[in-house]
C-alpha positions in Angstrom: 52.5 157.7 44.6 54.0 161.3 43.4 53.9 164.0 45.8 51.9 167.4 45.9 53.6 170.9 45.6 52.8 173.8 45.5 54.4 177.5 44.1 55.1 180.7 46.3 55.6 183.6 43.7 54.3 186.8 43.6 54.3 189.1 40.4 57.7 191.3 41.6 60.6 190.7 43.8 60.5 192.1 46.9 57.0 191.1 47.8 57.8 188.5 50.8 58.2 185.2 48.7 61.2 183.9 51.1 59.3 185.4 54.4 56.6 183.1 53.6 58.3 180.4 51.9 61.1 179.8 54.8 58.2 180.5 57.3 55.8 177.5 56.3 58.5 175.4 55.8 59.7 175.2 59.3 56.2 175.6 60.6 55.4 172.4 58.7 58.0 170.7 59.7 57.8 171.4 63.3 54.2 170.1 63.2 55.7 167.0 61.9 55.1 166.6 57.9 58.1 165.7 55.7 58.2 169.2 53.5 60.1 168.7 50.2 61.8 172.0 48.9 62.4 173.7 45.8 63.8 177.1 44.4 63.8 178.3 40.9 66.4 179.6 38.4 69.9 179.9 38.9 70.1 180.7 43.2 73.0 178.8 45.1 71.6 181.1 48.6 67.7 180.4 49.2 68.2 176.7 49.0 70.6 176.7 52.3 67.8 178.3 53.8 65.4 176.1 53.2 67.2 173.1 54.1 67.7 174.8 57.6 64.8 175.4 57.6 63.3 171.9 57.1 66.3 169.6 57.8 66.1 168.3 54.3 67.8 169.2 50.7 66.9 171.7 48.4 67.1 171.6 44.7 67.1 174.1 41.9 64.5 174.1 39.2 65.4 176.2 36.5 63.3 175.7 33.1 66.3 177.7 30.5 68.8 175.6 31.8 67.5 172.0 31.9 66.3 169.8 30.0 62.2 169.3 30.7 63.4 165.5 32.2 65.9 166.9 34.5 63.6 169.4 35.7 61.0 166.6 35.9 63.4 164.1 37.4 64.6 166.3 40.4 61.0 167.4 41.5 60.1 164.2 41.8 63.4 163.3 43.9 63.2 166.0 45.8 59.4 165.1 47.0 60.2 161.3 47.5 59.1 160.5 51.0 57.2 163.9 51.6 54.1 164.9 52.6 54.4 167.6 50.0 56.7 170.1 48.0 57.0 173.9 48.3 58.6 175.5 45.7 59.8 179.0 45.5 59.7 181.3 42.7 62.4 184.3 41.6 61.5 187.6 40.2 58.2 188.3 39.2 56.4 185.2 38.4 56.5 185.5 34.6 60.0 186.9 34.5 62.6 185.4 32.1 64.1 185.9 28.9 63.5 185.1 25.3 62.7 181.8 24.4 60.0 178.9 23.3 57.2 178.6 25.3 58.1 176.5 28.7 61.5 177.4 27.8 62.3 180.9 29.1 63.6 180.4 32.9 60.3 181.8 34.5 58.7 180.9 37.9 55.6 180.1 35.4 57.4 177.6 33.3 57.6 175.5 36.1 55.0 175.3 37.7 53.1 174.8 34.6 55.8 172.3 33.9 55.4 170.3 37.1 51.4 171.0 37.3 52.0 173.0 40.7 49.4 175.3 41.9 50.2 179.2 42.6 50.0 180.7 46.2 50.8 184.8 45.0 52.3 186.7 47.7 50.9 190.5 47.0 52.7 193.3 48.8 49.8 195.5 49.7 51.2 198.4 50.9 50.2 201.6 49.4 47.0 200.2 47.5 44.2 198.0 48.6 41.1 197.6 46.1 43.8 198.1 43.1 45.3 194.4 44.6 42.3 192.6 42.6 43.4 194.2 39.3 47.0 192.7 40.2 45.7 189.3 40.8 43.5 188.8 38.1 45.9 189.7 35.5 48.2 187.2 37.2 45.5 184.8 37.2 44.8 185.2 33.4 47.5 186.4 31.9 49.0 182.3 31.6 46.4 179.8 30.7 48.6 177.1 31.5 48.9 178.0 35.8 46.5 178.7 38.4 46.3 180.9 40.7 45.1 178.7 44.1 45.2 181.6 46.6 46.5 184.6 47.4 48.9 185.8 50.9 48.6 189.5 51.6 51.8 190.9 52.7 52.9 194.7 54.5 49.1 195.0 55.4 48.8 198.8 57.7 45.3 197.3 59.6 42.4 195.2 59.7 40.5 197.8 57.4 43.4 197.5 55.0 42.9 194.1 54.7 39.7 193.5 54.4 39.4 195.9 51.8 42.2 194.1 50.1 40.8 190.8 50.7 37.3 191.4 49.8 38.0 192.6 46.0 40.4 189.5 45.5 38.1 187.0 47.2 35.2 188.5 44.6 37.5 187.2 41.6 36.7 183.9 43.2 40.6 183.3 44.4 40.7 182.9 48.2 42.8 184.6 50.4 44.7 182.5 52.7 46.7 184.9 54.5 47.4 188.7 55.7 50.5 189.6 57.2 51.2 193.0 58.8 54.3 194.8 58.4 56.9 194.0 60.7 60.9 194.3 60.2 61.3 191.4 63.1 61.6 188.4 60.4 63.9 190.4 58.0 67.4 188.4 57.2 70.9 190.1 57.0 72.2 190.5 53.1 75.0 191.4 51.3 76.4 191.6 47.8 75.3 188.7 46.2 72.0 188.3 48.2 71.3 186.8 51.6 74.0 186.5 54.1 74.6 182.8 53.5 73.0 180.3 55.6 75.6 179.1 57.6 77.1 182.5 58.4 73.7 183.5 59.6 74.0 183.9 63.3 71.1 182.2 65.4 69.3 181.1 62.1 67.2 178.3 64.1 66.1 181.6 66.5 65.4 183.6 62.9 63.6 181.1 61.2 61.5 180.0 64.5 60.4 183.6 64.5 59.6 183.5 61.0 57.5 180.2 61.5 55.6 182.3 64.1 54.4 185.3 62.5 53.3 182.9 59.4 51.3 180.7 61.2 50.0 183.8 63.5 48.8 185.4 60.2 48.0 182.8 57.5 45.7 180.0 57.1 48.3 176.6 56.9 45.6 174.3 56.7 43.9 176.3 53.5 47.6 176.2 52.1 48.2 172.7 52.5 45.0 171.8 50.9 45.5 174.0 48.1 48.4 172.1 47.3 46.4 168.4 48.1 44.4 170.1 45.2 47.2 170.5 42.1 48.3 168.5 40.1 51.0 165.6 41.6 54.7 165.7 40.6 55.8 163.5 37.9 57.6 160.7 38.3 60.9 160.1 36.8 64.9 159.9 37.8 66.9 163.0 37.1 69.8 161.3 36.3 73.8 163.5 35.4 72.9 167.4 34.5 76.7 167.4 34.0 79.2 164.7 33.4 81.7 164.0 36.6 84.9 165.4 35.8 86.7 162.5 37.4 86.2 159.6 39.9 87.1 161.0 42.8 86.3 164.7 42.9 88.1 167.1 45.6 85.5 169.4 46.0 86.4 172.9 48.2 84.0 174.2 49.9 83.6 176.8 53.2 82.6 180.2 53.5 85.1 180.9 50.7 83.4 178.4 48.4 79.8 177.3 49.0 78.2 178.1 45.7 77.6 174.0 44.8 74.4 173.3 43.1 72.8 170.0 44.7 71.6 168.7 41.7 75.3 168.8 39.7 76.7 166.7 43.0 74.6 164.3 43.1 74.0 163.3 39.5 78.1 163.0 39.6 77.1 160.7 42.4 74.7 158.8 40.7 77.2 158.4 38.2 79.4 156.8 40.5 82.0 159.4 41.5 83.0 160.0 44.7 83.3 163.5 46.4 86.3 164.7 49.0 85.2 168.0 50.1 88.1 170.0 51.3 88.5 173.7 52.9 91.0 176.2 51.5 90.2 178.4 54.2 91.6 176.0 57.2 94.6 175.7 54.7 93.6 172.4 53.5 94.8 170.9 50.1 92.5 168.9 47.7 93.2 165.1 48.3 95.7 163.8 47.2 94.1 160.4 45.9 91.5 162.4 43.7 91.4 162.7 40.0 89.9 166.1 39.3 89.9 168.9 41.7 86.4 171.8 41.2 87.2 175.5 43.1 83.4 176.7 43.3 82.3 180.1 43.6 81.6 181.7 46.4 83.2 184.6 48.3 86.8 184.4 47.8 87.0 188.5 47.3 85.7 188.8 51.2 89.0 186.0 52.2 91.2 187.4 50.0 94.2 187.7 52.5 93.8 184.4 54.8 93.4 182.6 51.0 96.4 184.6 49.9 98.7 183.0 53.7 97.2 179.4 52.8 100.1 177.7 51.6 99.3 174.1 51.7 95.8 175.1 50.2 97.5 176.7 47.2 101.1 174.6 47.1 98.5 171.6 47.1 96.7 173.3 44.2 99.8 173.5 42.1 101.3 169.9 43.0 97.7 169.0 41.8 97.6 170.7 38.5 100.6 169.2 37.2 98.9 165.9 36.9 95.5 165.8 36.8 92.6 168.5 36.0 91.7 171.6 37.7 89.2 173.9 37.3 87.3 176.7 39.1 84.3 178.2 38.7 83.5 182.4 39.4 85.2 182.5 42.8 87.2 179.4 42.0 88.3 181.0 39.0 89.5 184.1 40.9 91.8 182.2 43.0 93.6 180.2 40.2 94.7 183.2 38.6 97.7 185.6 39.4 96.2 188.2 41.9 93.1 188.8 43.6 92.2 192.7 44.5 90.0 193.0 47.0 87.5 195.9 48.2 90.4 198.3 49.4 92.7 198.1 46.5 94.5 195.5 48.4 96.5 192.8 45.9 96.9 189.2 46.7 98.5 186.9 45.1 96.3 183.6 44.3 97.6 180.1 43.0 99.1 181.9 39.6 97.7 178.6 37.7 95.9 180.9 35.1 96.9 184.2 33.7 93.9 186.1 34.8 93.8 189.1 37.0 90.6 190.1 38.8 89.6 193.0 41.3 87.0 193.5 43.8 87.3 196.9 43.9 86.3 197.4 40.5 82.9 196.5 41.3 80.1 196.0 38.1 77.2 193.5 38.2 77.7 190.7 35.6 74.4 188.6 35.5 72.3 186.4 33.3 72.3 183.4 31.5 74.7 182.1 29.2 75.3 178.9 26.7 79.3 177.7 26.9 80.5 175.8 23.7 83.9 174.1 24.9 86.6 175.0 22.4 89.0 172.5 23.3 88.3 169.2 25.6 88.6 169.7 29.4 87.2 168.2 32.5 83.9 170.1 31.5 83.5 167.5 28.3 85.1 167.1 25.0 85.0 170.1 22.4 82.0 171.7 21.4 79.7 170.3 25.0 77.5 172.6 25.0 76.5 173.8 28.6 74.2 176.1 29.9 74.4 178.3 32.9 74.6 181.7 34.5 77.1 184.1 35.4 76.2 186.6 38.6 79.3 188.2 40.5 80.3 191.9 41.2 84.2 191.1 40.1 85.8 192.3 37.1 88.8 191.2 35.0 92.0 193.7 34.8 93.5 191.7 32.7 93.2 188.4 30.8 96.8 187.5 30.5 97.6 185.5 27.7 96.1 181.7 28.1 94.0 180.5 25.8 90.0 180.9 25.8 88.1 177.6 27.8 85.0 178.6 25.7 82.6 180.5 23.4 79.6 182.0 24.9 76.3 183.6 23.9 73.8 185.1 25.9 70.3 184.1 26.0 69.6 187.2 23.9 71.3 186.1 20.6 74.6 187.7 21.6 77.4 187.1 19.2 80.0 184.0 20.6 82.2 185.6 22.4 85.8 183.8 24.5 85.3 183.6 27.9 87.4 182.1 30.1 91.1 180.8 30.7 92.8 177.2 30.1 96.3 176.3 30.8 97.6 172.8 30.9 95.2 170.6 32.7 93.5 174.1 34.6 90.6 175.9 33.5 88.0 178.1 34.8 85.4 181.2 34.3 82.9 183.4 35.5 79.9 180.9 33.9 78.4 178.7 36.5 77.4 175.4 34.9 73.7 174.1 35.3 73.3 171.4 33.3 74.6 169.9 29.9 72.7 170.7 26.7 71.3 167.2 24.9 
């Protein structure tokens, strides 16, 4: 039997999608149901939260990037075993880019894709009547979702909502929830979004909080039968979204590198590779029985200078590239080049493995999606893969140096190809993120 989920969205960002998201989730679980979780589009920092919050793995849904089976496939993994599936949005709920219908990366893609109801989370504040013209043209403006109820968020009284809540309830959509405004469940951020999970300190105190001020101001019961009431998950397996680079994978990861997408490890795993995590920030070199070594992104710029006085990290970085492959992805990619400059103009010197020289302090926001044609084979595939992903980091490149290109890359936009990228030997790496292969 497939599993019932449910959407939190809301038609900006902004609007208290992760207040309410992380809230239920660990009010559900502490009453005791097995709550599935989801997150859409390309976000390596929500879905820490809500497996905090619930004890059980996230997984990214992201309609530009996969395939329609993959997407399929890892809903219905993720909700195996559970009492149901929450899923939360990004952006506005329509929000995306160009592209065929079901196709464009929005919220709205998805759940139409997966048959998940809507719960909208409306910030309120500074309007109250006017909130029914916002939900009905949510409500209509995509025959293919529903809107199942509404949560009013940043209400200023109990005349504010009701006068809120009666014009939306007229439309026939219910309203399931009003939550004042309160600053008590906010979550510390930084550059690329939310402080991450584990660097959160007293999350289990945060997200109890959280749990309470949902469940003192919305209706859970209502929510969970709105979700009894869409449309199940399909059934399917999600299988490989990327091809393993090897059969034993050293895999970094610590505060330095934590941006790993669930769904890329474990369709490695399912194809039978096995994963040696490994932390460059204790000074710890990938193992030495592996046969491909990944550098994920992260926040190497922030641990520039204890990365820079790791020598068995980065002698065990070189020993491994003269052999076998190596490749590093945003952050990852950072730290196998020459120097790394962080905030204060400092320089460090990284693993010098590609030519590449990038600075922190020379800070513009690089963000969107991208699709990667491989120019020559590497551990990403043979020549011409084509791959899809995202890039989002603040770092720049001061200068290229003189490798050769990994790839050619477009924009979701129709952007001409363009090299991105470095390859040397059996090392590679970029700014682009991989999601999933292309079919």
């Amino acid at each position: 039997m497939t599993t019932p989920g449910l959407m939190i969205a809301a038609p900006r960002s902004g609007s208290g999608k992760t207040t309410l998201t992380l809230g239920l989730l660990r009010a559900l679980s502490r009453a005791g149901l097995k709550v599935g979780s989801a997150k859409c589009g390309p976000d390596y920092i929500d879905g820490s939260f809500h497996r905090a919050a619930t004890g059980r793995a996230s997984v990214n849904l992201d309609s530009w990037a996969m395939p329609p089976a993959l997407m399929a496939g890892l809903a219905a993994e993720v909700g195996a075993g559970c009492d149901m599936v929450i899923c939360e949005a990004l952006m506005g709920l329509f929000d995306g880019v160009p592209g065929r219908e079901g196709r464009t990366g929005s919220s709205a893609d998805v759940a139409a894709a997966l048959g998940w109801p809507i719960l909208l989370v409306l910030d309120a504040s500074g309007q109250s009547q006017s909130d029914a013209a916002v939900v009905k043209g949510c409500a209509i403006y995509d025959p293919r979702i529903r809107i199942a109820g509404v949560v009013l968020n940043r209400l200023g009284s109990p005349r504010h909502a009701r006068l809120a809540g009666e014009a939306i309830e007229a439309l026939g959509i219910p309203v399931v929830g009003a939550m004042p405004r309160s600053d008590a469940v906010a979550l510390p951020e930084r550059h690329l979004g939310l402080v991450q999970a584990g660097e959160t300190g007293d999350l289990d105190r945060r997200l109890d909080a959280m749990a309470d001020f949902v469940a003192a101001n919305v209706d859970i019961d209502a929510i969970q039968a709105l979700a009894m009431r869409g449309a199940p998950s399909p059934t399917g397996e999600a299988g490989s979204a990327v091809l393993p680079p090897g059969q034993r994978i050293a895999v970094a990861l610590d505060e330095a590198f934590s941006f790993l997408y669930p769904h890329v490890l474990n369709g490695w795993r399912t194809q039978g590779a096995e994963i040696a995590f490994f932390s460059p920030l204790a000074d710890e070199a990938p193992d030495r029985g592996a046969d491909a070594c990944w550098l994920p992104g992260g926040y190497p710029e922030l641990h520039a200078g204890r990365l820079a006085g790791a020598s068995c990290f980065l002698d065990g970085l070189r020993r491994f590239a003269q052999t076998r492959p190596l490749h590093g992805e945003c952050g990852g990619y950072m730290v196998l080049g020459k120097t790394l400059i962080d905030a204060a103009g400092a320089v460090h010197p990284m693993a010098g493995l590609l030519d590449v020289v990038t600075s922190f302090a020379k800070r513009k926001l690089h963000l969107g999606y991208r699709e990667a044609s491989l120019i020559e084979p590497t551990c990403l595939g043979p020549a011409g893969v084509r791959l899809r992903g995202h890039e989002f980091h603040y770092a720049s490149i001061v200068d290229q140096g003189d490798d050769a290109p990994l790839a050619m890359v477009v924009d979701a936009y129709g952007s001409e190809p363009v090299p991105t990228g470095n390859r040397r030997g059996l090392v590679s790496g970029s700014f682009f993120h991989v999601i999933a292969a292309v079919p």
